[in-house]
N, C-alpha and C positions, 0 to 999 in steps of 0.2 A: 613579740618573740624575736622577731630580725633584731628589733637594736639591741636585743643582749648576745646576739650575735655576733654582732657587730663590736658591741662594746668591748668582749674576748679575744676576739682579732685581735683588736686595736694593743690592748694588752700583750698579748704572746707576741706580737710584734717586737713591741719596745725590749719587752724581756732580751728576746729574740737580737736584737740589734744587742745589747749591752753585754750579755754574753759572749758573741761574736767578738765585739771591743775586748772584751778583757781578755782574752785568749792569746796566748804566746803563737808569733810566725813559726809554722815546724821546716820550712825551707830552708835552703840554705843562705840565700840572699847575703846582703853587706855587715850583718849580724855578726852573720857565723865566723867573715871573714877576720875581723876585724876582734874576735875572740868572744864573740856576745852569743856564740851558742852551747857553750858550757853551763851558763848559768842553770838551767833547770835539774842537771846534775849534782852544782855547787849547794843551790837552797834546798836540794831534796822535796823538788815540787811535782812529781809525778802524780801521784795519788789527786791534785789538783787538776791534771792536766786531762786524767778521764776521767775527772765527772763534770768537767768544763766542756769534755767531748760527747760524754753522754745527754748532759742537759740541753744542749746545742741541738742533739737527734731528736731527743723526746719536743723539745718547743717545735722542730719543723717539722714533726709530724700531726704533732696539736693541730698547729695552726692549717696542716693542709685539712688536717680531719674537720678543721673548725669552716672554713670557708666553702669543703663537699657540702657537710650538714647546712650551711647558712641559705643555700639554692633551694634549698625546698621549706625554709621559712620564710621565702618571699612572698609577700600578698599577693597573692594575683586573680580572686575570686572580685569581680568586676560584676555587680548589680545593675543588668541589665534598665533595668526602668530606670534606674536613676540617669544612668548613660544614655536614654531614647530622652527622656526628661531635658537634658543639660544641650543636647543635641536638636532639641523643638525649640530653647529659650536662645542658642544661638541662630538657627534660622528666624526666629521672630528677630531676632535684632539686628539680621542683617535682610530679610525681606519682610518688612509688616505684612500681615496680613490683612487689616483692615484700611487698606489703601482707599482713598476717593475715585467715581469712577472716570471722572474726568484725567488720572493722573497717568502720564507717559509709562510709565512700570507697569501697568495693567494690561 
């Protein structure tokens, strides 16, 4: 269930980034100065420009809703015996148990 969580993310991300990219600077910056902020007037691209602003809100809000929800598809139900288990086979490997009784470690 996480990695299709995860996989979503990763998505609305990209989305997320390419959207942002294709978006016209609304400042005023060296654009405008230089007569480069007429254009959105000139090609009658408004109508573009909110739903490049819309799509923009909806993916960040996806993505926060996607990564709330992803925190409680994390695994984290841990099978004690198994972990008492994995936890004996490394004490046997780092202190045998059936040591000789002659042996310094005893």
């Amino acid at each position: 269930m996480y990695s299709v969580f995860a996989i979503l993310i990763i998505i609305t991300s990209v989305l997320l980034v390419l959207v942002v990219l294709i978006q016209n600077p609304k400042g005023g910056g060296l654009s405008s100065t230089f007569g480069g902020g007429s254009s959105n007037q000139i090609m009658g691209a408004k109508n573009t420009t909110d739903f490049l602003e819309k799509t923009t809100w909806t993916l960040a809000i996806v993505l926060i809703s996607l990564t709330i929800l992803s925190n409680f598809a994390i695994p984290r139900n841990i099978d004690e015996t198994n972990e008492l288990k994995s936890q004996d086979q490394i004490n046997e490997a780092i202190i045998p148990q059936n040591l000789p009784q002659d042996s310094p470690l005893n």
